[in-house]
Every structure is written in structure tokens, then in C-alpha cells.
C-alpha positions in Angstrom: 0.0 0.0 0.0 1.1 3.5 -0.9 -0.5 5.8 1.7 0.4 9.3 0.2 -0.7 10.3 -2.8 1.9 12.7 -4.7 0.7 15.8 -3.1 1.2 14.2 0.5 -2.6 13.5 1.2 -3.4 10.5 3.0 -5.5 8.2 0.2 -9.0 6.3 1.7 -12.0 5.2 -0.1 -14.0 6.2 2.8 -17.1 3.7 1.2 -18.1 0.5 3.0 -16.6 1.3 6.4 -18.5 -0.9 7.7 -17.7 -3.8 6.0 -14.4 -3.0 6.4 -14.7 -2.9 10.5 -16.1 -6.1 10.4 -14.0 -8.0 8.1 -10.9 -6.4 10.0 -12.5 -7.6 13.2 -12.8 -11.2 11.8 -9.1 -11.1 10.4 -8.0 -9.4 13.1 -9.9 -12.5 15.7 -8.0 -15.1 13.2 -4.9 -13.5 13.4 -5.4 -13.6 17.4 -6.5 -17.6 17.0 -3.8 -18.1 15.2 -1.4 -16.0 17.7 -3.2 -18.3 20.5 -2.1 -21.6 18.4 1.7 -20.8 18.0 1.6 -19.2 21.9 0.7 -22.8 22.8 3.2 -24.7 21.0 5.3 -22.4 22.3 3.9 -22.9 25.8 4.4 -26.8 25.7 8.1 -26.9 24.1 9.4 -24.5 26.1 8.0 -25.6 29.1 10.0 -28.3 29.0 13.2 -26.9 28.1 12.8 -24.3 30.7 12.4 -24.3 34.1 9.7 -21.8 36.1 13.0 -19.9 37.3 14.3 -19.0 33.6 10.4 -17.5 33.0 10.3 -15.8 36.7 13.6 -14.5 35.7 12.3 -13.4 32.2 9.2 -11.7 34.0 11.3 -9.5 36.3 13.0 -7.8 33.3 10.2 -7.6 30.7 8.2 -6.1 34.0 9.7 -3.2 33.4 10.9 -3.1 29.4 7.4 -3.9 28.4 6.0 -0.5 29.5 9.0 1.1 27.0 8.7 -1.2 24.0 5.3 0.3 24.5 5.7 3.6 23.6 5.3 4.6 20.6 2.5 1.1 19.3 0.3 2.8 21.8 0.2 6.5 21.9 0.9 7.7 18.5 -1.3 4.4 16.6 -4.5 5.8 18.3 -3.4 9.6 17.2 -2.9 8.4 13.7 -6.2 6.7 13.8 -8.3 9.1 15.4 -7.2 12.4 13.6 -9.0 14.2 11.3 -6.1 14.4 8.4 -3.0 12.8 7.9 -0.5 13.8 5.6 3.0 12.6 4.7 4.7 15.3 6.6 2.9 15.1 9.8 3.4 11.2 9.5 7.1 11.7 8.8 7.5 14.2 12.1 5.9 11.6 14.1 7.6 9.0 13.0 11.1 11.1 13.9 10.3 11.8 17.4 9.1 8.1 18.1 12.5 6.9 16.8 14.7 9.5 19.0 12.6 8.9 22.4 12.9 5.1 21.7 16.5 5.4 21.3 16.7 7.3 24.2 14.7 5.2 26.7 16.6 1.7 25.1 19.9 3.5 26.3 18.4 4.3 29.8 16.9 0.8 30.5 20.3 -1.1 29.3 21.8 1.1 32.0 19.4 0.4 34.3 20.3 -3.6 34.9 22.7 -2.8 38.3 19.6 -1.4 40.1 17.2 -4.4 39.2 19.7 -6.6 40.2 20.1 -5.0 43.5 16.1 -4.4 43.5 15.6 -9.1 42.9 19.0 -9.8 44.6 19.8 -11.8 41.2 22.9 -11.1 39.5 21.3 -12.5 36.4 18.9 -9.2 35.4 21.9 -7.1 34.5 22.6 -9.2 31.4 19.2 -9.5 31.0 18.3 -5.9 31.1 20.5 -5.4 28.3 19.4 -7.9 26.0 15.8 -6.6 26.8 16.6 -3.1 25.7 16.9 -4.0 22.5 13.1 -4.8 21.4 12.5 -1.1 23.0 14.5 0.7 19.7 13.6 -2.0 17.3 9.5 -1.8 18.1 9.8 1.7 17.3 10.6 1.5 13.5 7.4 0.2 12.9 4.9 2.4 15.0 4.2 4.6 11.7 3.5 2.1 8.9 1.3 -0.1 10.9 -0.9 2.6 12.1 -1.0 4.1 8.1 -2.1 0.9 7.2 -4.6 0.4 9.8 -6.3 3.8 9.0 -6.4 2.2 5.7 -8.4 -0.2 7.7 -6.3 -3.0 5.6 -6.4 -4.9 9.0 -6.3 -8.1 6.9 -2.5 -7.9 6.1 -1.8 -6.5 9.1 -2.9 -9.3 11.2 -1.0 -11.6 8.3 2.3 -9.7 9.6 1.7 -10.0 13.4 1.3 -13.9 12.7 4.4 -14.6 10.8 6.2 -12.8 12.8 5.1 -14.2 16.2 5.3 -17.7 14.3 9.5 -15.9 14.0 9.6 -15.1 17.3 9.0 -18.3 18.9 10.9 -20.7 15.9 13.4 -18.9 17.7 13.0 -19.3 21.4 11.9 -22.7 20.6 15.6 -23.8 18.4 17.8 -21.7 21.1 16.0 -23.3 23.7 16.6 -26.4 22.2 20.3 -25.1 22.1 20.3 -25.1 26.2 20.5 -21.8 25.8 18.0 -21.3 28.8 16.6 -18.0 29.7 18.5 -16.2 27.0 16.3 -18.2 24.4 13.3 -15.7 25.6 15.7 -12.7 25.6 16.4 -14.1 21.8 12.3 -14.7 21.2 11.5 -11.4 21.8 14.0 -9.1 20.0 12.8 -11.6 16.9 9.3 -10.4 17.1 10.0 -6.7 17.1 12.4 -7.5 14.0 10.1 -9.5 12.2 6.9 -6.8 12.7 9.2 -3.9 11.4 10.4 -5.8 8.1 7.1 -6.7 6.8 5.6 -3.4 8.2 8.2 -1.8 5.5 7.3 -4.3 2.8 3.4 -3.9 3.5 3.2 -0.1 3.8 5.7 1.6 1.0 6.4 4.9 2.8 9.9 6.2 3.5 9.2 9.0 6.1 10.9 12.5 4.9 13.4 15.0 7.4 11.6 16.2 10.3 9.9 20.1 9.7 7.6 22.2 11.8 4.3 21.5 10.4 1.0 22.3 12.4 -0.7 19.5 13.7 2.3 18.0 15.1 2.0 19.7 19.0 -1.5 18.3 18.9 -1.0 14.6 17.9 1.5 14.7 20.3 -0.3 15.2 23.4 -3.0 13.1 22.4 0.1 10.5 22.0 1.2 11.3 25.5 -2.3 11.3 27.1 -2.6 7.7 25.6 0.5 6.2 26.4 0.4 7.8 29.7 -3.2 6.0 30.5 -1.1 2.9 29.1 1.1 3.9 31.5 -1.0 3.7 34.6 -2.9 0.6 33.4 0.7 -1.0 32.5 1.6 -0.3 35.7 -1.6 -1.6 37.6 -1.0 -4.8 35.4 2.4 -5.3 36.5 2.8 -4.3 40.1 1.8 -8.0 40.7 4.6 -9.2 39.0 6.9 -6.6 40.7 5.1 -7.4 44.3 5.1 -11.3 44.0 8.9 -11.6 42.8 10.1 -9.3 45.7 8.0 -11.4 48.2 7.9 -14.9 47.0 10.9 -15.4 44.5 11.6 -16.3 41.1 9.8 -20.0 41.1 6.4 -18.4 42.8 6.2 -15.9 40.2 6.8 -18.3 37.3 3.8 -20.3 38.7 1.7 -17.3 39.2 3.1 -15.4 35.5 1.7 -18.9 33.4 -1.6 -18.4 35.7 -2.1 -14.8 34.7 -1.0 -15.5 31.1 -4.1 -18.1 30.5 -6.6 -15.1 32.8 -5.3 -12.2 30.2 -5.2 -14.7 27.0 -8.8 -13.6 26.2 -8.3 -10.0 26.2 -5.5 -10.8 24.3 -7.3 -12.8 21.7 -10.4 -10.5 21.3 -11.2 -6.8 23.4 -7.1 -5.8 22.5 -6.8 -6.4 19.5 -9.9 -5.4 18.6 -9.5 -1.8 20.0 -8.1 -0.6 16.6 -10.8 -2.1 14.4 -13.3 0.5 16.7 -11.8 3.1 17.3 -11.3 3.1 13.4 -14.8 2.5 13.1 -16.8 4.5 15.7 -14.3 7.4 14.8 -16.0 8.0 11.6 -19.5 7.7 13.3 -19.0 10.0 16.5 -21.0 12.8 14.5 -24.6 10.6 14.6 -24.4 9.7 18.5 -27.6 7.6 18.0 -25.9 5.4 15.7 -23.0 5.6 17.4 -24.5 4.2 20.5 -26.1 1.7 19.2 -22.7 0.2 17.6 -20.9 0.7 20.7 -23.6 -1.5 22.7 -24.1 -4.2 20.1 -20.3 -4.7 20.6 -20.8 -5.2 24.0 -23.6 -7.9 23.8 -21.2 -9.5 21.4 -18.1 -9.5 23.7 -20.4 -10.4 26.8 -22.1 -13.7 25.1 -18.2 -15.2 24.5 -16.7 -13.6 27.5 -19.1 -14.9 30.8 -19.0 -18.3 29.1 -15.5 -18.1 28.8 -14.6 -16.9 32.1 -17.0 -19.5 33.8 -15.5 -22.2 31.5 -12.0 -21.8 32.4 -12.6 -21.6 35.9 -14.1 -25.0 35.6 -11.3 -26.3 33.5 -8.4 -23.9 33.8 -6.7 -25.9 36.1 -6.6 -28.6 33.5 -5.5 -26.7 30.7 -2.4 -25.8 32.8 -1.6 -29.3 33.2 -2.4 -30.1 29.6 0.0 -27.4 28.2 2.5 -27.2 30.8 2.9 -31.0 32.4 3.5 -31.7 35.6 5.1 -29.9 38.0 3.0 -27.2 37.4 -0.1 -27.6 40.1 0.1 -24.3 41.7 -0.8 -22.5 38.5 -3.6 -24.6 38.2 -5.2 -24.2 41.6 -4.7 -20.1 40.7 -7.0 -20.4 38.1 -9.9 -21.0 40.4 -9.2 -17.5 41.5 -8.5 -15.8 38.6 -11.2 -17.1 36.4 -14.3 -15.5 37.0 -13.0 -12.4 36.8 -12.4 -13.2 32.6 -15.8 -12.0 31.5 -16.0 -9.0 33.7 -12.5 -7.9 32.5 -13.3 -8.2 28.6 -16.1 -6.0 29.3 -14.3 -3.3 31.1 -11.6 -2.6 28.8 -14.1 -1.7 26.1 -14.7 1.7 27.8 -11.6 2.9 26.8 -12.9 2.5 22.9 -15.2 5.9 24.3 -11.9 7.4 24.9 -10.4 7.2 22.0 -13.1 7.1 19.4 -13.9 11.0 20.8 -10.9 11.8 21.1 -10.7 12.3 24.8 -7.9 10.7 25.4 -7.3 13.2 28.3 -10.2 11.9 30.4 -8.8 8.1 29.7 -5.4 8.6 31.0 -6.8 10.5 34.1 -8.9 7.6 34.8 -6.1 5.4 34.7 -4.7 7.1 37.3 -7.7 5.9 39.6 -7.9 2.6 38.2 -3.8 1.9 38.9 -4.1 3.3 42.4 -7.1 0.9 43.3 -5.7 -2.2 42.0 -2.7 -1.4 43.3 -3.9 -1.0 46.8 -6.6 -4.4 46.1 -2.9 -5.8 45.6 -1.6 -4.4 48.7 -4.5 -6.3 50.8 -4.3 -9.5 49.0 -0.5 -9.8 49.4 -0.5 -11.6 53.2 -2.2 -14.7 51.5 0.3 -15.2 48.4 -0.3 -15.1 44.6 -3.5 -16.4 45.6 -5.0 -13.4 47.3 -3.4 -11.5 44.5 -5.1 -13.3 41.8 -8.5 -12.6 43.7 -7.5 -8.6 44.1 -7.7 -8.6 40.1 -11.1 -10.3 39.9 -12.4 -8.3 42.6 -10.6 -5.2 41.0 -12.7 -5.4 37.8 -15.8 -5.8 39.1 -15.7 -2.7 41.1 -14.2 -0.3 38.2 -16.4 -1.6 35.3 -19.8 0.4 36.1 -17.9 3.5 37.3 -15.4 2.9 34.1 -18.2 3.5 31.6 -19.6 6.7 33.5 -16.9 8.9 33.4 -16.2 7.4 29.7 -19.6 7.9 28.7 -20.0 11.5 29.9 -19.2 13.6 27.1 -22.0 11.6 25.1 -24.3 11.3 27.8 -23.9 7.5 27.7 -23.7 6.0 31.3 -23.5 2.1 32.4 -27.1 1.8 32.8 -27.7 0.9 28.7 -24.2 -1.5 29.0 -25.8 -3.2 31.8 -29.1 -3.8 30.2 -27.2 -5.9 27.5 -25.2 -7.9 29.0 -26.7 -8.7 32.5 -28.6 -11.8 31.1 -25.3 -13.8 29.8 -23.2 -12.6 33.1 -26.5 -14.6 34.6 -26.7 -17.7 32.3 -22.7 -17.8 32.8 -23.2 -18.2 36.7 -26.0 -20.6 36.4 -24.2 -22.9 33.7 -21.2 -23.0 35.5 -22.6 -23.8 39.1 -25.0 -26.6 37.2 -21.3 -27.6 35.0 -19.7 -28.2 38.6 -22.5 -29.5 40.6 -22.7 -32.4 37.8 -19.4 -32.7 38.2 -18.9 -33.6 41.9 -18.5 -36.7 43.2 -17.2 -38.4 39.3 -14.4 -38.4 37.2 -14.6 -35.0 36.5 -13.3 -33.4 39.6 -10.2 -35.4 40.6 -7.2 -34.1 39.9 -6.3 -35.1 36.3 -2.9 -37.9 36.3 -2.3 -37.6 33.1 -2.5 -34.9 29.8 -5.1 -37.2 28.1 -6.5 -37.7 31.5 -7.0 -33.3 31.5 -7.8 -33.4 27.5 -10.9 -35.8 28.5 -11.8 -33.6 31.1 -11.8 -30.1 28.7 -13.7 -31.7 26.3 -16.5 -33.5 28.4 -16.9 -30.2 31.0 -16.5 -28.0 28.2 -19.2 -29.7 25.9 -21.3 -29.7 28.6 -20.9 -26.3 30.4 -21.8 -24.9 26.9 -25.2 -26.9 26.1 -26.3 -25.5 29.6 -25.4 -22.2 28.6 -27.0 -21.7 25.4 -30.1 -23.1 27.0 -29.6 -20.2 29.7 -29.2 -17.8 27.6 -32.3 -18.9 25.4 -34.3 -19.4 28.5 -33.3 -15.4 30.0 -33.8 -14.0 26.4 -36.7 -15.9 25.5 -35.9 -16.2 22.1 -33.2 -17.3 20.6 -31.8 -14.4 18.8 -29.2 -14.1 20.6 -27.6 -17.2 19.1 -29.2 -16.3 15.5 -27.4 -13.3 15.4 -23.8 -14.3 17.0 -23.7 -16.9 14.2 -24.4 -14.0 11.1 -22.2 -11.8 12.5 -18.9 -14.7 12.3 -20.6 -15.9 9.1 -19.6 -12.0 8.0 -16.1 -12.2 9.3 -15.7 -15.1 6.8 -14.1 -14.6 3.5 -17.1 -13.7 0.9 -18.7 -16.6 -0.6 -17.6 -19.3 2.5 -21.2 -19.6 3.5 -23.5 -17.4 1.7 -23.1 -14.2 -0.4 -23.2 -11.0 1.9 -25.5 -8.8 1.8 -25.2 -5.1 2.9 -28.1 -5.6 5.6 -26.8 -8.5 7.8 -27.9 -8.5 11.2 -25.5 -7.4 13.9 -25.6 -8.4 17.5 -28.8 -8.6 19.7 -28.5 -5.9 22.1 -32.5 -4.9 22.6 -36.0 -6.3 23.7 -36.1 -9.9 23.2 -39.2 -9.7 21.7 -38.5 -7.1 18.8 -37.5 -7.7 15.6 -33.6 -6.3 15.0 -33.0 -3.8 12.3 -29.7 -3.2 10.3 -28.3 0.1 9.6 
């Protein structure tokens, strides 16, 4: 794709946006299924090459050079996305500054290794830290061209990139590993995926950015970067202060259990809320002037991402600790027994980091970084009390944590457009209801058989997936028909993947396909 036309204008057929959100969102949901399929294979290999000290290890460092490789993929994506106009000078100043600060802050955290080391008590991170800093500068060179192409809302080609190269990234780790390279395999693993990204960024997106000029517009796009990446800030920092708290207190081996625990709680909002959050903010950017329709986008979303996330949250706390022993093997038990803590928080938590798609869609990205403020100082103090009784009792601060910010969350998002939680609420209560009542029916079935001793083998936990699984979801489909009383809901989930799909793999589309239930379960849904 060239973005610029020859005068410097950024070049969109602004017809069919919808279409376009939606097959970006289902390219965009392969591209995170097919991210979840290599992060498994990558799971179970390195699993066993590894020990839970080379990834508690790992976790200390990356702690802390996540929240810089960072900068730049989120702060100056959602200006590019958001603003009004683009051109190739604009795009070119941005990209300038995003490559100087990265150098800078790559050079400050390989200098930085001594104090973490002195922080952990572990030699180890200094070497580490360096290592590390590398990703930071590398991320950087592709911040631009993705976000041009994804205001192109050519989504398709940029999930194809963020596959190959994770599918780089962890050929990598994997052979290195394989090497007895130990914990440096990791450090190897994740300077390839930066690499990767950047080279087919270049290849996908044919822009060369030109010398850095004053050009108006600039300031602006700025701060809106820094209001975003400082919200990213707060929330990274509310993510991570678990990691920082459990290593400190309990070592390298307890945080390893507890990191592979929190990886399978966050995979969803990895897989779907993420990155979905540039599919709509592309979208309901380009709709903020009709706040009807606007509205009505925003809460169909959220019935959609409510019907998969409370079944998916009171599935994996059925079988989470399961999966853990099917992906990781033995050895690995007190991940498992987290997952009863961190599981029912899923659903709740997919919901909750859709309010920040207000945020940015409106451009108030101002009002989203000052709520992260509040949100990182009430986890972290939720963290605080749960400490005393071990990566348990953190694991059950972030459930509670999610449930307490979510209705407050869409308030202060929703004020500019006089959208509170009340109409999320109304959508979404009825799965968050047939979720609880499948899963207690799931487990009370359960008791007493086969199904809830602890599993001695991997087949032993792949029976157990499959059978609980199979029938935690016939129970909840029958809840969710029963509390609807119709059964629309399911209707309507299946047309909107059946859109997703390449044209033509089920039926022809048509420009009037029904999007998610969100209303009275009696009325007939409309299309826009």
C-alpha cells in the first residue's frame, strides 16, 4: 500500500466502512487464534526446556521493558487513527520523534540492569536488562506504517504480519532453547518479534518517512500520544505491580507459577477486546457525529463481547486448572489451583476494557489517561490487601478489581456523550446470569465423578476439557435462550462470524446483515 498520494494526502475510499470494521475484526480475531495456536506450541516446548525460574527470571526484566517497548505502538497508533487528516509530513514528524525517544529510553533501561539486580537480589537481570533493551529501539521503526495501514483499515495484512512474525519469534525461542540456551532463548524470542513486525511493516506499507519540519498538527498529535501512552502507563503499571510485588515477596519459582496463571486469565483480552481496539476506534471514529448510531454500535459490541466472554470466564474456571496441566505437564499444580481465583474475573474484565474504545473514538484521550490514574491506584492498593495470603490473594484482588471499576469505568467514559453504564448493563446482564447458572450446574454435575479429581495424566486433562466443556456450553446456550426468550441471541452471533468469513464461504453477503442482539427480546432487530 502506498499511503500518500503525490501531493502528500493520506488516500481512503471512505465507502463501505463498515464492511471493512467487520471484516478487520474477523481477520484481526483469526490472526489472534492463530497468535493463540503458536503461543501454545510455544507454551508446551518451552515448558520443558525451561524451568519456572528462567520465566520468573524473564518476568522480572520484561516487568519493566514492556512499558518502553510500548511507547510509541500505543500512543501515536491511536493519534494516527483518530485524527481528522494525515498527511506525509505530519506522519514523517511523528515517526522522527518516536524513533529519537525510543533510542533514548533503550539506552536508559540497558543502564538500568545494576539497580534491578540490586532491586531481585539476582545477578542475572543485569545481562538481561541489556538484552531486553533491544526490542525497546527495534519496536519503534514500525509504530508509523502499521498505524497508516490500519487507517487504511487494511487490517487483513496486518494481522498476516503479526502472525508470521510471532510464528518468528518463537521458531526462535523454541531452536535456542533447544540449544540449552536457557533463559536467553526468551531474551532471543523477543528481539525476533519486534524484527520480524518492522520488516514486513516496511514491505506492506511503501512509505519512506521524509526530514523532520515544523508542520502544524504536530504539538496536537503529540499530546494526544502522550495522554494515551500515559493512561497505558497507569494501566501497565496496575498490570504489573503483581509481577513486581510477588517476585520481591515470594521469588523467582512463585512468580513463574503465578506469570503462566495470569497468562491463561489475560489470553482472552488478548485474543479478542485488544486487539480489537483498533478495528473500533477506526470505526466508531467515523460515526462520532450521529451519537444515535453511534451508541447503538458501541452496545451491540458489548452484547457480542459479553455472550463469549461470561462463558469463557466460567468455562476456564471449571477447566483452567486442567488446561495448565495439559499445556504445561506436571510440575505445574500451583498454576492450576490459581485459576480458580483468577477465572471469574475473565468475563468482567473483557467488558471493562471496552470503555476505553469511548476514549479514544472521541478523542478524549485526556479523560482516559486520568482515569487510569484511579484505576492503577485501586488495583494497586486491592494488591496491597491480598498480598498476606500469596499469589493467591493477588489473583483474587484482580477479579475483585474489575468488578468494582467496570460500572464506574463506563460513566466517566460515557459523559461527554451522555452515555452511562445503565444501557451496557441492560445488555449484557442476562449472559453474566446464564454464565453463573451454567457453570454452578457444570460443577454440581461434576462432583462426586471423574470429572473433579485431579487429572494424572495430559489425556487424562484433555478428557476432562472436552467433556466439562461440551457440557458447560449446552447449559449455557439453554440459559441464555431461557433469559432471552428467544433465541436471537444465538441467531445473530452466528451471522455476524458468518460476516467475518471470507465472501462466498457460507453465503453471499448482503449489505443488511444483522449485527448483534442488544435490545428487547421480543423485537425484531433492524440493520443500519
Amino acid at each position: 500500500m502506498k499511503p500518500f498520494d503525490s501531493n502528500g494526502a493520506f488516500q481512503f475510499n471512505p465507502t463501505e466502512v463498515r464492511r471493512r470494521a467487520i471484516v478487520g475484526a474477523g481477520s484481526t480475531l483469526l490472526s489472534a487464534v492463530s497468535a493463540l495456536g503458536i503461543q501454545v506450541i510455544s507454551t508446551i516446548v518451552l515448558a520443558r526446556l525451561l524451568s519456572p525460574s528462567d520465566f520468573g527470571l524473564i518476568a522480572m526484566v520484561s516487568t519493566f521493558s514492556a512499558l518502553l517497548v510500548n511507547w510509541g505502538p500505543n500512543g501515536f497508533t491511536e493519534a494516527v487513527l483518530q485524527a481528522d487528516e494525515i498527511n506525509h509530513a505530519l506522519a514523517s514528524n511523528l515517526f522522527w520523534i518516536n524513533v529519537g525517544t525510543s533510542f533514548l529510553l533503550a539506552a536508559m533501561f540497558a543502564a538500568s540492569g545494576s539497580l534491578l539486580a540490586l532491586f531481585y537480589g539476582d545477578h542475572r537481570v543485569v545481562g538481561v536488562a541489556v538484552g531486553m533493551s533491544v526490542p525497546i529501539l527495534v519496536n519503534c521503526l514500525a509504530v508509523q506504517h502499521i498505524a497508516l495501514l490500519k487507517r487504511a483499515m487494511c487490517f487483513p495484512v496486518v494481522s498476516a504480519n503479526d502472525v508470521v512474525a510471532r510464528f518468528v519469534s518463537v521458531a526462535v525461542a523454541i531452536l535456542l532453547g533447544c540449544a540449552g540456551w536457557g533463559y536467553w532463548a526468551l531474551v532471543a524470542g523477543a528481539t525476533a518479534l519486534p524484527l520480524s513486525t518492522s520488516i514486513g511493516a516496511w514491505f506492506l506499507c511503501r512509505w519512506v518517512p521524509g526530514l523532520p519540519r515544523r508542520r502544524v498538527g504536530t504539538a496536537r498529535m503529540v499530546r494526544f500520544a502522550l495522554h494515551t501512552y500515559g493512561r497505558f502507563s497507569a494501566n501497565y503499571f496496575a498490570n504489573n505491580t503483581d509481577n513486581l510485588l510477588v517476585g520481591w515477596r515470594f521469588g523467582a519459582s512463585s512468580l513463574g507459577f503465578y506469570k503462566k496463571a495470569y497468562d491463561l486469565f489475560s489470553l482472552p483480552m488478548a485474543m479478542s477486546t485488544a486487539p480489537l481496539t483498533n478495528v473500533a476506534v477506526s470505526a466508531l471514529s467515523r460515526l462520532r457525529g450521529d451519537l444515535a448510531k453511534y451508541t447503538r454500535y458501541l452496545l451491540r459490541a458489548a452484547a457480542l463481547v459479553a455472550f463469549v466472554g461470561m462463558a469463557l470466564s466460567a468455562d476456564l474456571t471449571l477447566v483452567g486448572k486442567d488446561v495448565i496441566r495439559l499445556l504445561l505437564g506436571p510440575g505445574w499444580e500451583p498454576a492450576g489451583y490459581m485459576m480458580n481465583f483468577f477465572g471469574p474475573g475473565i468475563g468482567i474484565m473483557l467488558l471493562y476494557y471496552m470503555h476505553g474504545w469511548i476514549h479514544l473514538s472521541i478523542g478524549r484521550a485526556d479523560r482516559w489517561f486520568r482515569w487510569g490514574m484511579i484505576e492503577a491506584g485501586i488495583t494497586f492498593l486491592l494488591f496491597i490487601v491480598g498480598l498476606p495470603w500469596g499469589p493467591v490473594g493477588v489473583a483474587v484482588a484482580w477479579t475483585v478489581s474489575f468488578f468494582l471499576l467496570t460500572g464506574p469505568a463506563f460513566w466517566y467514559a460515557g459523559r461527554p456523550i451522555q452515555l452511562g453504564f445503565g444501557p451496557v448493563l441492560a445488555v449484557v446482564w442476562r449472559y453474566m446470569a446464564a454464565a453463573v447458572l451454567a457453570g454452578g450446574a457444570s460443577a454440581g454435575i461434576a462432583r462426586g465423578t471423574f470429572l473433579s479429581a485431579p487429572a494424572p495424566t495430559a489425556m487424562a486433562a484433555f478428557l476432562r476439557i472436552v467433556i466439562t466443556s461440551l457440557l458447560f456450553v449446552l447449559l449455557y446456550l439453554a440459559a441464555v435462550i431461557v433469559l432471552h426468550q428467544t433465541y436471537a441471541p444465538i441467531y445473530q452471533v452466528v451471522s455476524v462470524v458468518k460476516e467475518m468469513c471470507p465472501p462466498g464461504m457460507f453465503s453471499k453477503p448482503t449489505s443488511d446483515a444483522v449485527v448483534p442482539y442488544v435490545g428487547d427480546p421480543k423485537a425484531v432487530p433492524t440493520s443500519d
